[in-house]
C-alpha positions in Angstrom: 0.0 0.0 0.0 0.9 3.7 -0.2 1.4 3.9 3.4 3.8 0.7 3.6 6.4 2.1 1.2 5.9 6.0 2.8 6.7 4.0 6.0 9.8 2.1 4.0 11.2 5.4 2.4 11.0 7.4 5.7 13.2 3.9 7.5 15.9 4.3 4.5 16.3 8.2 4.9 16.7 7.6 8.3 19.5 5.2 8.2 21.3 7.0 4.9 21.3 9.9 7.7 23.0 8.2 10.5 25.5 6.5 8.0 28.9 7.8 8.5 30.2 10.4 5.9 33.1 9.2 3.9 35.9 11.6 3.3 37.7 11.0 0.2 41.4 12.5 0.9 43.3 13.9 -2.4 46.7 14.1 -2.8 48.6 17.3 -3.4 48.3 17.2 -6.8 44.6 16.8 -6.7 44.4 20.3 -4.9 46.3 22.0 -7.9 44.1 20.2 -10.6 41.2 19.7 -9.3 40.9 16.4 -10.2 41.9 13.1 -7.7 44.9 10.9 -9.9 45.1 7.2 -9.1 47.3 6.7 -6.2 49.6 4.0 -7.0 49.6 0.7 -5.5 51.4 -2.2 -5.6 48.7 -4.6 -5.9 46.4 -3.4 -8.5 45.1 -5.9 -10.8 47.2 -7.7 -14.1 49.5 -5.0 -14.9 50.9 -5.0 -11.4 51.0 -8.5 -11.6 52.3 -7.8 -15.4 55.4 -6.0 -14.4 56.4 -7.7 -11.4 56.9 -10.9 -13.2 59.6 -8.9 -15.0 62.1 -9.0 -11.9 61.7 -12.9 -11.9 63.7 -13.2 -15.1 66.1 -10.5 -14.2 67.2 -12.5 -11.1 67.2 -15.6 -13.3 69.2 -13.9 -16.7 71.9 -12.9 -13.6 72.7 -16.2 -12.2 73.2 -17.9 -15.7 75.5 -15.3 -16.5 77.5 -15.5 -13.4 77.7 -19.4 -14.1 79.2 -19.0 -17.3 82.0 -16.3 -15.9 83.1 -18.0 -13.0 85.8 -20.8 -13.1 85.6 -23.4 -12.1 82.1 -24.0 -13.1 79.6 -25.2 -11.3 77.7 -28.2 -13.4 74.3 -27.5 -14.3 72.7 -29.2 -11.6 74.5 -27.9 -8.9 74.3 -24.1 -10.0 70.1 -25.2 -9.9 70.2 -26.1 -6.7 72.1 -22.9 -5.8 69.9 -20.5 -7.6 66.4 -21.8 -6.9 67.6 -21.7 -3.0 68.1 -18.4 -3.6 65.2 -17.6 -6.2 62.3 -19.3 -3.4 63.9 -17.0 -1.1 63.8 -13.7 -3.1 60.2 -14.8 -3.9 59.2 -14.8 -0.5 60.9 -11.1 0.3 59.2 -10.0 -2.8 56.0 -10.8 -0.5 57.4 -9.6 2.7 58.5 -6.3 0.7 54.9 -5.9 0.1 53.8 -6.4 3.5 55.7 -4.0 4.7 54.9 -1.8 1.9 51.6 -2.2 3.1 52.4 -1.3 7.2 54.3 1.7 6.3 52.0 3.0 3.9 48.6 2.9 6.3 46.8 5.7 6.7 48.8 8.9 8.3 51.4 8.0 5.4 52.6 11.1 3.3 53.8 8.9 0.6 52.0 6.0 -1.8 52.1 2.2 -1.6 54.7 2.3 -4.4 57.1 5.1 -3.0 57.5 2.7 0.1 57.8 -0.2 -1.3 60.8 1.4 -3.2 62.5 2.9 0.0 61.4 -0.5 1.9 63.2 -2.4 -0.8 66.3 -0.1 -1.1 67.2 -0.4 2.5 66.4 -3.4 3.0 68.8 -4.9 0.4 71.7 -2.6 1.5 71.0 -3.5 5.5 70.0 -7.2 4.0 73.4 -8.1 2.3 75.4 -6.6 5.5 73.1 -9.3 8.2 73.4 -11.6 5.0 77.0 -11.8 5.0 77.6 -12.0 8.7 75.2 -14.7 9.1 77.4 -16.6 6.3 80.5 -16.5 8.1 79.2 -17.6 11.2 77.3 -20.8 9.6 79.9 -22.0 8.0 82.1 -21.4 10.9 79.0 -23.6 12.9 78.9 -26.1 10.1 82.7 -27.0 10.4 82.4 -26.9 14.0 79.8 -29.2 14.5 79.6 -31.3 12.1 76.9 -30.5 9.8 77.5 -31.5 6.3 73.8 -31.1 5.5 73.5 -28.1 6.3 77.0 -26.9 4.5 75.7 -24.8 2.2 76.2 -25.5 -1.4 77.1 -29.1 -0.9 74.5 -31.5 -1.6 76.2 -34.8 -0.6 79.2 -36.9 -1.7 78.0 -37.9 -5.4 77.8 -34.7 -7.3 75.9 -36.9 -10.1 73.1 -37.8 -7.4 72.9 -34.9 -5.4 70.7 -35.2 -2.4 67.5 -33.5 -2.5 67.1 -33.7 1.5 70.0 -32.0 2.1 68.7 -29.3 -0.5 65.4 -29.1 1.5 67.4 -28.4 4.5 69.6 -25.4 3.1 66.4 -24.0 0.8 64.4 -24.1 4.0 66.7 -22.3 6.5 68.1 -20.0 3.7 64.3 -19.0 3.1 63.8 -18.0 6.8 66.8 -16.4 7.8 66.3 -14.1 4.5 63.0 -13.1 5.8 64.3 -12.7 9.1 66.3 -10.3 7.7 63.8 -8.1 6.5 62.3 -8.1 9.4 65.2 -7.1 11.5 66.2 -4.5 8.9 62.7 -2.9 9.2 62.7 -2.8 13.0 66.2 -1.6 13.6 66.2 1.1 10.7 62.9 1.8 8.8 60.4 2.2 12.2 62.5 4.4 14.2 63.1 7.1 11.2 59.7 6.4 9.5 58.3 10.0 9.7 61.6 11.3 8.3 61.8 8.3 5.7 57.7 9.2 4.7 58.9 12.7 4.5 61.2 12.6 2.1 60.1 9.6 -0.6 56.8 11.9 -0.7 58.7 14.6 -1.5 60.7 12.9 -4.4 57.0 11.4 -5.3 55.2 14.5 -5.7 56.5 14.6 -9.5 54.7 11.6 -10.5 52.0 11.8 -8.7 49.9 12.0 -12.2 51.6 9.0 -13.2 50.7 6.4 -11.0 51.4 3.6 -13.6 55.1 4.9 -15.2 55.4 4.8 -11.1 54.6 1.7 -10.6 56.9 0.6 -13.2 59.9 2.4 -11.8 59.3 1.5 -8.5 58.6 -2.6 -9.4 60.4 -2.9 -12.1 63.2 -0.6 -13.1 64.7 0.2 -9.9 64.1 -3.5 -8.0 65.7 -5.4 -11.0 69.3 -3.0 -10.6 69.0 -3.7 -7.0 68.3 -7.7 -7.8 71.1 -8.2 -10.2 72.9 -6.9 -7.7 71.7 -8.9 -4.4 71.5 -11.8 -6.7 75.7 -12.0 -7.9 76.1 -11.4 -4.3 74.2 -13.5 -2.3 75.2 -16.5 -5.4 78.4 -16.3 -4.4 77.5 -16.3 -0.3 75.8 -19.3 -0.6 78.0 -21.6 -3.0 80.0 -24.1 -2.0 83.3 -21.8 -1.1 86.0 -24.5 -2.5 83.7 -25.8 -5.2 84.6 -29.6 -4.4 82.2 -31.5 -6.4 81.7 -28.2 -8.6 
C-alpha cells in the first residue's frame, strides 16, 4: 500500500542519515588540478602483476651469466640447486617487501604504496646483504664446527651426479627463513625508528609523478628492484655456494 512504502522510504532516509560520511582524501596534486589521480599501489590488478613478473627473469638472466664467468664451473645441476635456494627465497621477500609496503604506507602516510615499497626495498637490500653476509660466516664457521655437512651450504652430498635433494630441502628451507628474518630485523632496527623522516622525504621525491601512478609503478617494481636484484643476486650466489667448489 501507499502507506507501507511511505513508511519504507522514511526507515531508508533515516538510516542513509546516521550512516557515517566518507571523506575521500586527495593528494597534493589533486588540490592544484582539481581532479583526484590514481594513487599507485602495488597490488592493482594484471598490470601490477604484469610488471612484477619482470624481476623474476632479471634475477634468473643474472645467475646464468654468473655461471658461465666464473671458473671453475659449477655443473648444471648444482648451480640449480644454488639459484632456486636463492630464487624461493627472493620470492618470498618480494612478498614480505609488500607487506611491509603495506604497514608503512597505512593511513597517516605522506607517501603511496609504491614510494614505500621502493624505500622499503632499497634499505632493505643494503642492510639485508650486511646481516646476510655475517650470518654466512658464522654458519659455516658452525657447520665446520659441528659437524653438519647437511647443512653446509652449497654441498648437496658426496655424489655430485646424485645430489641429495634432502639436504637441498634443509639449506632451501633455512636459507628462506633467515632471508626473511632479515627483513624483518632491517625494518625494526632502521625503517620504524626514522619512518616520519623516511615518509617525509620519498613523498617529496614522489610529488612529481604523482599523475603517473602507472610509469610509477613501473619504476618502483620494475626498473629500480631489477638494478637492486642483479645486484643482491651475484652477491648472495656467491654467499651461498660451496666456497672450494669440491664436487663443482
Amino acid at each position: 500500500s501507499d502507506e507501507v512504502q511511505r513508511r519504507c522510504s522514511l526507515m531508508v532516509i533515516s538510516l542513509t542519515e546516521r550512516l557515517p560520511r566518507v571523506t575521500m582524501h586527495k593528494s597534493p596534486a589533486a588540490d592544484v588540478s582539481g581532479s583526484e589521480p590514481e594513487a599507485c599501489r602495488i597490488i592493482s590488478g594484471h598490470f601490477a602483476i604484469a610488471v612484477q613478473a619482470f624481476l623474476a627473469f632479471c634475477c634468473a638472466a643474472t645467475l646464468v651469466v654468473k655461471r658461465l664467468q666464473e671458473k671453475p664451473q659449477r655443473t648444471w645441476t648444482i648451480w640449480f640447486m644454488d639459484s632456486s635456494k636463492q630464487g624461493f627465497a627472493m620470492g618470498l621477500q618480494h612478498f614480505v617487501n609488500i607487506f611491509l609496503a603495506l604497514i608503512f604506507a597505512m593511513e597517516g602516510s605522506k607517501a603511496s604504496e609504491c614510494a614505500w615499497y621502493a624505500a622499503n626495498f632499497s634499505i632493505t637490500v643494503a642492510g639485508g646483504l650486511c646481516i646476510l653476509t655475517l650470518y654466512m660466516k658464522l654458519h659455516r664457521w658452525a657447520v665446520a664446527k659441528y659437524g653438519w655437512e647437511s647443512l653446509r651450504s652449497g654441498n648437496y652430498g658426496p655424489d655430485n651426479d646424485k645430489p641429495k635433494w634432502n639436504y637441498w630441502l634443509a639449506q632451501a628451507s633455512l636459507w628462506c627463513f633467515v632471508c626473511c628474518a632479515e627483513k624483518f630485523i632491517v625494518a625494526a632496527c632502521i625503517i620504524v625508528p626514522l619512518h616520519s623522516m623516511i615518509d617525509s622525504t620519498i613523498a617529496t621525491m614522489e610529488k612529481s609523478v604523482l599523475n603517473y601512478p602507472k610509469s610509477e609503478l613501473v619504476f618502483v617494481m620494475v626498473i629500480w628492484p631489477a638494478i637492486l636484484n642483479v645486484i643482491f643476486a651475484w652477491i648472495v650466489d656467491t654467499l651461498i655456494k660451496d666456497p672450494d667448489l669440491k664436487g663443482h
